[in-house]
C-alpha positions as CSV (number, residue, x, y, z in Angstrom):
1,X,38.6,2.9,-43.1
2,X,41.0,3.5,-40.5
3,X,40.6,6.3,-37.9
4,X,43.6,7.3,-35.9
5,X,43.9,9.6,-32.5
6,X,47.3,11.0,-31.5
7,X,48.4,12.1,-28.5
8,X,51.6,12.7,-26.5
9,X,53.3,15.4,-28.2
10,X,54.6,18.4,-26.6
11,X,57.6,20.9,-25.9
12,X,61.3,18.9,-25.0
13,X,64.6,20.3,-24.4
14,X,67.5,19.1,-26.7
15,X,67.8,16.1,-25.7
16,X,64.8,15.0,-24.0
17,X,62.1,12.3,-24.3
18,X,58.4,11.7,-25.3
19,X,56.3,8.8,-25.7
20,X,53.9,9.2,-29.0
21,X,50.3,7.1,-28.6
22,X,48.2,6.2,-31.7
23,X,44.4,4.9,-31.3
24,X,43.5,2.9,-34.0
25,X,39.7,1.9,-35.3
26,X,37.6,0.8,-38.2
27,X,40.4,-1.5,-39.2
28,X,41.3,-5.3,-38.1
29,X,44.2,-4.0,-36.0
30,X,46.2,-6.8,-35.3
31,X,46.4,-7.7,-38.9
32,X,47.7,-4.5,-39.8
33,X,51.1,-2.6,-40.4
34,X,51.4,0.6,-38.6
35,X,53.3,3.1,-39.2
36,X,54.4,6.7,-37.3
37,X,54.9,10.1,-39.9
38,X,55.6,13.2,-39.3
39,X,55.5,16.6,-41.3
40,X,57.7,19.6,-40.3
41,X,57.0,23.0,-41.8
42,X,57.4,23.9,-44.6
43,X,58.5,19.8,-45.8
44,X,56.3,17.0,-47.2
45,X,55.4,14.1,-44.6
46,X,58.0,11.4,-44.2
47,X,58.0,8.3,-42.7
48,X,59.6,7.9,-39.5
49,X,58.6,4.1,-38.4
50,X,56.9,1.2,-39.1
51,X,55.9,-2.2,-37.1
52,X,54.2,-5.0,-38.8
53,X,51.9,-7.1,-38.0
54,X,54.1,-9.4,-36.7
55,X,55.8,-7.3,-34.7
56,X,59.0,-6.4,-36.9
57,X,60.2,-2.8,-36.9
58,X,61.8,-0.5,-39.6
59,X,63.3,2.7,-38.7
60,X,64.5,6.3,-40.8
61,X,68.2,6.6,-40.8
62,X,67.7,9.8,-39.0
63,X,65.6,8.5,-35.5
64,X,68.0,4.6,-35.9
65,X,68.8,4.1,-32.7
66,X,66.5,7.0,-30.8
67,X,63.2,6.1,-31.3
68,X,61.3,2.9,-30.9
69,X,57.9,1.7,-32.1
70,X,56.0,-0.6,-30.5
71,X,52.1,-2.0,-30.6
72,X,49.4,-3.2,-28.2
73,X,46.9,-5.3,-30.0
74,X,45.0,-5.5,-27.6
75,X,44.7,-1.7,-27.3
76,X,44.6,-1.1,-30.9
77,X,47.0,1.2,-30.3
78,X,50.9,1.9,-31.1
79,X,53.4,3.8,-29.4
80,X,56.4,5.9,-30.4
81,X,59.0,6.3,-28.0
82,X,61.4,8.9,-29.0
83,X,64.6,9.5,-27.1
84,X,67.8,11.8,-27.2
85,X,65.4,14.2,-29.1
86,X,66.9,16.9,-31.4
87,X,65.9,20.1,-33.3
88,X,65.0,18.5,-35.8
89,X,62.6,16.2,-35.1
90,X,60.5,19.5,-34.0
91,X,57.0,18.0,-36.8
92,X,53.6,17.3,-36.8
93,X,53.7,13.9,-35.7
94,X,51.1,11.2,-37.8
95,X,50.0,7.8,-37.4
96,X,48.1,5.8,-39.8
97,X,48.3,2.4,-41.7
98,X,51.6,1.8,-43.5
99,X,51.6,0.3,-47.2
100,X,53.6,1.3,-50.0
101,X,50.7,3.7,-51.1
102,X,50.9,6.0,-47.7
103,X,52.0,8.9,-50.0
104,X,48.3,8.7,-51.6
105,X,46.5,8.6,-48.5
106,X,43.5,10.9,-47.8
107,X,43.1,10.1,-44.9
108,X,45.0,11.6,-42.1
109,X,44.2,12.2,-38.4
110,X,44.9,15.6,-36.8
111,X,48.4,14.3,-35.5
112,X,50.3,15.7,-32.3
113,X,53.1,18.2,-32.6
114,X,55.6,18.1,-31.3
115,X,58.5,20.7,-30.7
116,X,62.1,20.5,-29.4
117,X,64.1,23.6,-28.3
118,X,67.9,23.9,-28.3
């Protein structure tokens, strides 16, 4: 079973950047999709990114264009870089597997918060 350690979160201005890392174990990591989550009070989690194994990339409509996910095999880990933050985005930020069952997981890691002031 997967285990999963975020880090990088942390307080931005409107506007401002952070780079998410996810370290992955217990899992073949290169032959697995990734994914990044995130959970803001008060809301269920939502998916925010995912990177295949292969290397392709899928986005939410609301961070197209600001945030890019990216992977290290070699690391076992995966990045979020998030960009031209807003508001919004303020969440508990996630990592874990991603497969069309994600919503059913059990398993989640203590995630990385972070917050964006106006």
């Amino acid at each position: 079973q997967v285990q999963v350690v975020e880090s990088g979160g942390g307080l931005v201005q409107n506007g401002g950047s952070l780079r998410l890392s996810c370290a992955a174990s217990g899992i073949i990591f290169k032959l697995n999709d990734m994914g990044w989550y995130r959970q803001a009070p008060g809301k269920q989690r939502e998916l925010v990114s995912t990177i295949t194994s292969s290397g392709r990339t899928n986005y939410a409509d609301s961070v197209k264009g600001r945030f890019t996910i990216s992977r290290d095999n070699a690391k076992n880990t995966v990045y979020l870089q998030m960009n031209s933050l807003k508001p919004e985005d303020t969440a508990v930020y996630y990592c874990n597997t991603a497969t069309s069952n994600w919503i059913n997981y059990d398993y989640w890691g203590q995630g990385t918060q972070v917050t964006v002031s106006s």
